[in-house]
C-alpha positions, 0 to 999 in steps of 0.5 A: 477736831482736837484729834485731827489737829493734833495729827496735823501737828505730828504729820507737820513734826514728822515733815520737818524731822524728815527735812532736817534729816534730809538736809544733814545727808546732804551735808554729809555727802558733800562734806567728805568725811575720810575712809581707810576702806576708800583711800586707795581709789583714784579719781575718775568721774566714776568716782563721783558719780558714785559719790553722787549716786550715795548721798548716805555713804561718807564719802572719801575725803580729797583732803591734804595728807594726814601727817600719819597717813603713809606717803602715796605710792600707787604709780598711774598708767602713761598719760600718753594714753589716758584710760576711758574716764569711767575706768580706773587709770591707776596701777600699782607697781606692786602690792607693797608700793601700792597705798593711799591717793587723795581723792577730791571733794566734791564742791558744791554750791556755797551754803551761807555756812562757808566761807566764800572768800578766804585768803591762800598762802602758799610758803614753799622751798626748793633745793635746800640740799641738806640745810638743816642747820642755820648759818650766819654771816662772818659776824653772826649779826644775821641769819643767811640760811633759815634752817629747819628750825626756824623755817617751823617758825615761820610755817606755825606763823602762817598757819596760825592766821585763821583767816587764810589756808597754809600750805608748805610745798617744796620743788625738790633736791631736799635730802642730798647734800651736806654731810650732815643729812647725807650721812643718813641718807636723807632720812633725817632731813625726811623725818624732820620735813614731816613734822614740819608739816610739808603738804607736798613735794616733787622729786628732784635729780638729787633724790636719786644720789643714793640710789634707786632704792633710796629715791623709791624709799622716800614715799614711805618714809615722807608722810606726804606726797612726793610728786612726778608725773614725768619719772616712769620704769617700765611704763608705769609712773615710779611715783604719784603725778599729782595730789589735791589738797584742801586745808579748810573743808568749809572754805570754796575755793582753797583747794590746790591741784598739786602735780610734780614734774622733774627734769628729763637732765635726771638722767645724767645728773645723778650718777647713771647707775641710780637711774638704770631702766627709768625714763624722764618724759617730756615735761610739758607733755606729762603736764599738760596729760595730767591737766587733761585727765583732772580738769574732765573730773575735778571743778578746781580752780587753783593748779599748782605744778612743783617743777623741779626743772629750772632756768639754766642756760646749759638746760634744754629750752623745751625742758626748763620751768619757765617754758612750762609757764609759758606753755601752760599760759596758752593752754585753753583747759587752764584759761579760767584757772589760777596757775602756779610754777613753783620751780627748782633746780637752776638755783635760781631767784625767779619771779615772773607773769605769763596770763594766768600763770605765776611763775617763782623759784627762791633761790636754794640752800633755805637763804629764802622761803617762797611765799605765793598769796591769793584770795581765793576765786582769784586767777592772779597770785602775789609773789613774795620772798622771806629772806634767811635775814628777816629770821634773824630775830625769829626764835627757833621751834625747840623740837625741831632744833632738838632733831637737828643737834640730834642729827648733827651730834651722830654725824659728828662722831664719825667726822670730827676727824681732823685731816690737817690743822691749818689751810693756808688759802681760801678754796673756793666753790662759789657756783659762778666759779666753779661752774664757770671757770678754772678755780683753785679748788677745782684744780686741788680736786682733780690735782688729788684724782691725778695723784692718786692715779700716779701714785700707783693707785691703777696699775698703769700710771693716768695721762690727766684727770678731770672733775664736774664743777657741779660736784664740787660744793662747799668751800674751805676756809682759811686758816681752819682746820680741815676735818672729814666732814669739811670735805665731804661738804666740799664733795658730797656724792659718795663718788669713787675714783675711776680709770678710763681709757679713751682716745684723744678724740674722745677728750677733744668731743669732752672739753667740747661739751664742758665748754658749751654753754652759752656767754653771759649777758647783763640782763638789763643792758644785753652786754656780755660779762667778761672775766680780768682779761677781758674774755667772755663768761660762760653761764654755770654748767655742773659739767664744767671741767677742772683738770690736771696733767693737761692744758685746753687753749679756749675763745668764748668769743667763738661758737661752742663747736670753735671754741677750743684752740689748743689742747695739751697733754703732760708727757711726765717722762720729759716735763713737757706739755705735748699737743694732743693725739687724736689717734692716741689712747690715753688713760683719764682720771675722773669720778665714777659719775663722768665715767659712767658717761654722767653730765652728758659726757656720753663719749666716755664710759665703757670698762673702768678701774676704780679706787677709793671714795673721791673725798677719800682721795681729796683727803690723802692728797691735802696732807701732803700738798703744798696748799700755798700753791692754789692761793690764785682763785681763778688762775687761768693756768690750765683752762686757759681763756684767750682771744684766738688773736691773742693766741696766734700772736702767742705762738708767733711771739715764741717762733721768733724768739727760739728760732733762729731765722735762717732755721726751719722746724720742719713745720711743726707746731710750738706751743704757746704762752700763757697770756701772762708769759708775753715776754718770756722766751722759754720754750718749755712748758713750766708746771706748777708747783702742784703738778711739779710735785706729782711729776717728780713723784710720777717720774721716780714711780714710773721712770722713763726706760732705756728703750724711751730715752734710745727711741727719744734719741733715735726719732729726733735725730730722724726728724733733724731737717735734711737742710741741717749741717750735722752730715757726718757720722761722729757728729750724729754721735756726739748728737745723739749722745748729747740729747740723751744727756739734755733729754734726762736734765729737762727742768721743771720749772714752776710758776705760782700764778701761771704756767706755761706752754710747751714745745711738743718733746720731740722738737724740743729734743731737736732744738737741744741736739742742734743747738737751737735752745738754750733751757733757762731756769726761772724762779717760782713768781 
């Protein structure tokens, strides 16, 4: 009986043994531990069958990437076209691109063990383009971007909290940008994100500035996702579509569903050599593929989408982030999700609800840090913002700040050099001007393409130039020095000086594109914001044209395809400015970005000349320029605002006061005046100081020839009206003899905050012979 006790005590021992070693299986199999064998799998429901099937076997962890683990590469098939979900839909580009893909863990029923509700903190960044140092105001009293180094501090805040999971995303455009972190090509700001501790990222346009091979780079340097679901080269995505991430295995409900999406626009905002072969997808379509494939395979609650996207008015409805949050809100596979946007790319501050869907962007350049927040099992999230000044008082992480200086201290020998030693006026690069408007910087910019291409930089001499306001973005300041690195800031993309011929049509469809954004409106009242002389803004477009040796008449009150109401291009033989030809072919000065047909500007392109790097150019040119000349930040001189009323009575103003009435001009159009020239009555085009220089300069390079000024003579005696009393011979002589004379003496005059516009030069040769004109010289204003 003692025996059998004694056995009913050991079978009862074994019975709980077994239980226990049962119950730690079990726990084994729902825990995830990682596995470098199992690392590369994708998720399929194959997957986790297997995981199901295998409660003995660790399974793959899904967990956030390790910071030593290298960047996920495998690219998956086209979502257009989803794989069976017991099959894998994931294909490498190639045995070396081909590495780790987080795989989920398998929830399970809450144990009392975890943690059923814990808070989430989501911080997160968008378009820091380059900004690895912080900066402060004028009076260094606060801190107006945060800088990697502090940006750490508040991160290791966040993430000390033990009773929420942190995570740090960012929605792209990080490693371009400055000179200091372009001129490793991102790889010191990639260096420094990882150990920060960036969880994820997505790809922006900008990633791609150094290249295709750089862009594809990243995902080996960054030792964290860098996410597109939309990126495709011959069908296969070029980088991950999504990861999961789960800080606290032991928390339900923590998890993320993190996919990246970047904007279609990629294709023609970067330089269109760096993109060859690649496809952007539809953004929505991708997505929601996406959402599709893991909602069947994966029990998670939180979805995160890192768009790189953005609000711009100029950006296609269908591609921009807030129509994905709209469209996702409707989507039925998410109605139970709590969905997050994080968006980037318009530099914009966002902050909006549609359902279930949150939808935030924070700016750019690191003046804010996002904070998304929930509890977790939640469908809603709070949205919060950091601005650059509450770091003012944070003490800055010392390893990070070391790298920084590190980073700074290698750009700095090469750039220290100083190009001039004072600059007299404020140059300006402020987003709402230069995407908006004709600005001095804009026109400092292309005035140094002009010169370049007059100074016998091409062999044959450029008719204007033309530069994107949105590769134009940094100031110079006044009563600094100028170095290197100051302009490469103000023009950091590495493009080159580039030739083109195109014909007047072709300029005329260009500056209808630069023009096309829609007017402005406050967005409390619905009114629109108009610029000093009353006219209608446009919104900020990066393909907004500053130009030189040409002038474009333009009403904003009017629709996009009307807009334009004169264009005018410099004749440097005569001094005049002459209505365009759209038969003509003439040679335009630009970067090699717009000539490749960059920014939409699909009507150029074709063979090019090209020199030098544009800063190269921007840097030559300073030396010599009279800076005192672009003191006018907005000077309304070249990209001329007016109302087509205002227009139509310049242009009346000058008929009746260089015409006498009794005469006629064989019906050929007279230039108008500039609005602040109301009461002038010059006829002639008056330059700039800028373009007065670079015209004499142009004309003692190319000069006008016997055979231009004897066809000058010839074709504007042929146009004297048959009503003329010049009927005699010796009198068409005399006649013929003094328009040469008047026609070599042209003056140039100048104005400093407005110029003119012009008689085309035949006429004006036709008013001299005849006696019509009388040639006034005026001071600079």
């Amino acid at each position: 009986m003692k025996n059998k006790k004694l056995i009913q005590a050991g079978s009862l021992a074994s019975l709980t043994l077994l239980a226990a070693l049962a119950s730690s299986t079990e726990a084994r199999a729902n825990e995830v531990a990682p596995s470098k064998s199992a690392t590369s799998t994708p998720v399929t429901s194959e997957t986790l069958k297997s995981v199901e099937a295998s409660p003995i076997s660790p399974a793959p962890t899904s967990v956030e990437t390790s910071l030593t683990s290298p960047a996920p590469t495998s690219v998956e098939t086209p979502s257009t076209s989803p794989a069976p979900a017991e099959k894998n839909t994931s294909t490498s580009l190639s045995s070396t691109e081909s590495t780790n893909v987080a795989i989920p863990v398998k929830t399970t029923t809450p144990t009392e063990s975890k943690t059923k509700e814990k808070e989430v903190v989501i911080l997160h960044t968008n378009d820091i383009h380059g900004r690895l140092e912080e900066e402060t105001n004028r009076n260094k009293t606060e801190t107006t971007v945060v800088g990697l180094a502090k940006l750490d501090t508040i991160v290791k805040e966040e993430k000390s909290k033990d009773k929420q999971s942190t995570y740090l995303l960012d929605a792209g455009d990080a490693f371009q940008g400055l000179p200091i972190s372009n001129a490793s090509k991102g790889e010191d700001m990639a260096n420094i994100m990882n150990k920060i501790g960036y969880d994820a990222m997505a790809v922006g346009n900008h990633e791609f500035d150094f290249s295709l091979e750089t862009a594809k780079k990243y995902k080996e340097i960054l030792k964290f996702p860098i996410l597109s679901a939309n990126t495709y080269a011959n069908d296969v995505r070029l980088f991950e579509a999504h990861t999961i991430l789960d800080k606290d295995k032991d928390a339900v409900g923590d998890e993320l569903v993190v996919i990246g999406v970047t904007t279609p626009e990629t294709a023609t905002k970067t330089h269109p050599r760096n993109v060859q072969g690649v496809v952007f997808k539809d953004p929505i379509t991708e997505v929601e593929n996406i959402v599709k494939e893991l909602v069947a395979k994966v029990p998670y609650k939180n979805y995160v989408v890192l768009a790189h996207l953005g609000n711009d008015a100029s950006t296609l409805e269908a591609w921009r982030g807030s129509t994905l949050a709209k469209a996702l809100s409707t989507n039925p596979l998410l109605k139970d999700k709590n969905v997050i946007v994080i968006d980037g790319h318009s530099h914009t501050i966002e902050n909006a609800k549609f359902g279930n869907v949150s939808y935030t962007q924070t700016g750019s350049y690191l003046n804010n840090v996002g904070k998304v927040s929930f509890t977790a099992g939640s469908t809603t999230s709070n949205i919060a913002l950091i601005p650059a000044k509450d770091a003012t008082s944070l003490t800055a992480n010392t390893e990070i700040a070391n790298l920084v200086k590190s980073a700074k201290e290698n750009f700095e020998k090469i750039n220290s050099a100083v190009v001039i030693e004072n600059n007299p006026v404020e140059l300006s690069s402020a987003r709402e001007n230069v995407r908006v408007r004709e600005t001095n910087l804009g026109n400092l910019v292309s005035d140094a393409l002009y010169n370049y291409g007059n100074k016998g930089g091409f062999e044959q001499a450029t008719d204007l130039a033309v530069f994107n306001g949105g590769g134009i973005r940094a100031d110079i300041k006044k009563d600094s020095k100028v170095t290197k690195a100051d302009i490469i800031k103000v023009l950091p993309f590495g493009n080159s000086v580039a030739q083109i011929e195109v014909t007047g049509q072709a300029i005329k469809d260009m500056f209808n594109v630069s023009l096309a954004s829609t007017t402005q409106k406050n967005k409390e009242t619905g009114e629109l914001i108009k610029d000093e002389n009353g006219q209608p803004l446009l919104e900020a477009l990066g393909g907004f044209l500053h130009i030189s040796g040409a002038k474009v008449y333009y009403d904003t009150n009017l629709e996009k395809e009307n807009r334009i109401l004169n264009i005018e291009i410099l004749n440097q033989n005569t001094g005049l400015y002459e209505k365009l030809d759209l038969n003509k072919t003439y040679r335009l000065a630009t970067n090699d970005f717009l000539a490749a047909g960059g920014d939409g500007y699909t009507m150029l392109g074709g063979a090019r000349k090209e020199g030098p790097s544009v800063d190269e150019a921007l840097a030559q040119f300073i030396k010599t320029a009279n800076l005192s000349d672009y003191s006018v930040v907005n000077p309304n001189s070249r990209l001329i605002s007016i109302s087509s009323e205002e227009f139509a009575k310049l242009n009346s103003n000058i008929s009746q006061s260089t015409v006498k009435p009794t005469e006629k001009t064989d019906g050929k159009a007279i230039s108008p005046l500039t609005p602040s020239d109301k009461t002038k009555t010059e006829t002639i085009s008056p330059l700039t100081q800028a373009e007065k220089n670079m015209s004499q300069a142009v004309s003692s390079s190319h000069p006008t020839s016997s055979a231009d000024k004897i066809k000058l003579t010839k074709d504007s005696q042929n146009s004297v009206s048959s009503k003329s009393k010049l009927n005699s011979t010796k009198t068409d002589k005399k006649l013929s003899t003094e328009t040469n004379k008047k026609a070599k003496v042209l003056p140039k005059t100048s104005s400093s905050n407005a110029s003119n516009s012009a008689l085309p030069a035949e006429l004006a040769a036709i008013l001299l012979a005849a006696g019509l004109l009388t040639i006034k010289n005026r001071k600079a204003e």
